[in-house]
C-alpha positions in Angstrom: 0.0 0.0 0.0 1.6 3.6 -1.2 1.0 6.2 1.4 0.3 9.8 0.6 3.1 12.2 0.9 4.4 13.0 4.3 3.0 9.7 5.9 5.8 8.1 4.2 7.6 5.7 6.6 11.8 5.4 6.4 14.0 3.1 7.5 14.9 4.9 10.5 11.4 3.6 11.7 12.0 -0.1 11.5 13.1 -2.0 15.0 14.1 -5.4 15.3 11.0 -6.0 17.0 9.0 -4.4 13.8 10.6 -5.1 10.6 10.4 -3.1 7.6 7.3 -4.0 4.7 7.3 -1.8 2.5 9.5 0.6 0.5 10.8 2.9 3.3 13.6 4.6 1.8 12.4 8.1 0.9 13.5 11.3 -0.5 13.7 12.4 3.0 16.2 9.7 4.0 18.4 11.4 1.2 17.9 14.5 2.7 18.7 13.5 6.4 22.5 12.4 5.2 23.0 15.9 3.3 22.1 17.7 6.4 24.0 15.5 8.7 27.6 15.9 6.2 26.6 19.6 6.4 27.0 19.9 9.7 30.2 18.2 9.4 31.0 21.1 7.1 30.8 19.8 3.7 28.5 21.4 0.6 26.8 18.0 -0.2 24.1 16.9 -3.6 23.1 13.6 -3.4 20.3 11.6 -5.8 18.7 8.3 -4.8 18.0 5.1 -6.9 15.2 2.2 -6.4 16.2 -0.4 -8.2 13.5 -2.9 -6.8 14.3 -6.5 -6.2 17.3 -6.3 -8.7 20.1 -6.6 -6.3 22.0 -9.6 -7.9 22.1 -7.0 -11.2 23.6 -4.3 -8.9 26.2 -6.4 -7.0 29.5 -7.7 -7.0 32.0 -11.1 -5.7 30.4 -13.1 -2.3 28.0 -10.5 -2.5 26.3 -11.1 -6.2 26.4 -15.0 -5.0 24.4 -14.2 -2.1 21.5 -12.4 -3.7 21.4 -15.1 -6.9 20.5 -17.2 -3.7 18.6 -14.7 -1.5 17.1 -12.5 -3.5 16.4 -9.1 -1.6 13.0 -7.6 -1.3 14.6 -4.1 -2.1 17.3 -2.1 -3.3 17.9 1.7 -2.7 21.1 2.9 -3.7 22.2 6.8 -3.3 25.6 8.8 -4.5 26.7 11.9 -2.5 29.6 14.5 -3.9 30.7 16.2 -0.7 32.8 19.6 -1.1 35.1 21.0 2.2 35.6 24.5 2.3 39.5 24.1 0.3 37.5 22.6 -2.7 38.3 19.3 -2.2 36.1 16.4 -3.2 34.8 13.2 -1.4 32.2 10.7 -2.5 30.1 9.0 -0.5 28.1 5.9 -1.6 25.2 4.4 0.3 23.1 1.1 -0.5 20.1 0.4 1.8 18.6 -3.4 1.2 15.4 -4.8 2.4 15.8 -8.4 2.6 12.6 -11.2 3.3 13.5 -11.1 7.0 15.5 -10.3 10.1 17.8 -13.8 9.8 18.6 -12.9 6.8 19.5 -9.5 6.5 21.8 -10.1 9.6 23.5 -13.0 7.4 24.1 -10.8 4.6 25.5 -7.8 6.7 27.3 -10.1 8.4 29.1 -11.1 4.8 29.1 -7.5 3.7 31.1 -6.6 6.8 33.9 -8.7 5.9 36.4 -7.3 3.4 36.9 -8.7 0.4 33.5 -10.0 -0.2 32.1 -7.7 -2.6 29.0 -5.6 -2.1 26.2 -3.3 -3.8 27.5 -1.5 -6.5 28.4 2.1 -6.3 26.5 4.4 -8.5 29.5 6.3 -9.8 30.8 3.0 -10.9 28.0 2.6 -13.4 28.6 5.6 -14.9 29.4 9.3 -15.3 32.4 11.3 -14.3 33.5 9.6 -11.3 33.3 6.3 -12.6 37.2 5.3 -12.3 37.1 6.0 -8.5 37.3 2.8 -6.6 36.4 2.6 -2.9 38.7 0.5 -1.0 36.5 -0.2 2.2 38.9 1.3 4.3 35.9 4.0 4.9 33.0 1.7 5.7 30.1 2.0 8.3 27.5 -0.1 8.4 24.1 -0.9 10.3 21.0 -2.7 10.5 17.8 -2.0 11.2 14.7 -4.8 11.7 15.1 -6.6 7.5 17.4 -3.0 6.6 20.8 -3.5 6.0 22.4 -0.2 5.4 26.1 0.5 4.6 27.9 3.7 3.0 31.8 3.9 1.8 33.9 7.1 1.4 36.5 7.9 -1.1 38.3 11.2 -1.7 38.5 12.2 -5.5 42.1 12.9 -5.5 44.8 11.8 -3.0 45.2 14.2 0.1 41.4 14.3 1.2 42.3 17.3 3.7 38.7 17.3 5.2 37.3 15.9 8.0 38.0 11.9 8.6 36.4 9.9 5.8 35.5 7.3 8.1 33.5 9.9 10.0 31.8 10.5 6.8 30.8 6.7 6.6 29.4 6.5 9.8 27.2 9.6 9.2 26.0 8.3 6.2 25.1 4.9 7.5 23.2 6.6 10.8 
């Protein structure tokens, strides 16, 4: 059932005692992560994808495996370009994914934690003018909330990232 416009729920809503059933990600979810990185003083435009049920299509290594096997109920994916006051660039990249139920959304972040196992891809990576940055997971927060798993990476643009930490940027985007 679609709700009308500000009655929308977001993941922020979801408990481990109430899990998630419906698409919760929402415009204002996007919002909520600029205004958080603002405050950390970056100038930050984000956009936000739904790419349904597709997760498999939009994943990589362990990860791909995992959702050929358990497919996800839903996939939101969002791209952030955060700017500190010298100029200098950072991207932030954040994949929110409904799965069928709490057991198994705390097996995949589980996987998704460990390094090396892949994970949803990054939007810049499918195209546009960032698409040759890689992120290394060396700035990765993650969380979970009820059937949510939610996890955001940072990468600077160019070497010397002089802003704040990046993995202080992952952690706001995952809150």
């Amino acid at each position: 059932m679609k709700r009308p416009p500000g009655q929308q729920r977001s993941a922020r809503n979801c408990s481990q005692s109430r899990p998630c059933t419906e698409a919760e990600i929402t415009i204002g979810d996007l919002r909520s992560i600029e205004v958080r990185l603002a405050r950390k003083g970056l100038q930050v435009n984000g956009r936000l994808q739904n790419d349904g049920t597709h997760c498999a299509d939009h994943s990589y290594g362990t990860v791909l495996e995992f959702f050929r096997e358990h497919p996800c109920a839903a996939l939101y994916r969002a791209q952030f370009q955060g700017q500190d006051k010298k100029g200098d660039v950072v991207l932030i990249a954040v994949s929110w994914v409904r799965m069928a139920d709490q057991e198994t959304a705390a097996v995949y972040k589980k996987m998704v934690d460990a390094y090396g196992t892949g994970n949803v891809t990054e939007l810049s990576r499918e195209g546009g003018k960032y698409r040759t940055v890689r992120y290394t997971a060396r700035n990765y927060a993650s969380g979970r909330r009820g059937n949510i798993v939610v996890n955001a990476q940072a990468e600077p643009v160019v070497r010397g990232w002089g802003g704040i930490a990046l993995a202080t940027i992952a952690n706001e985007a995952a809150r």
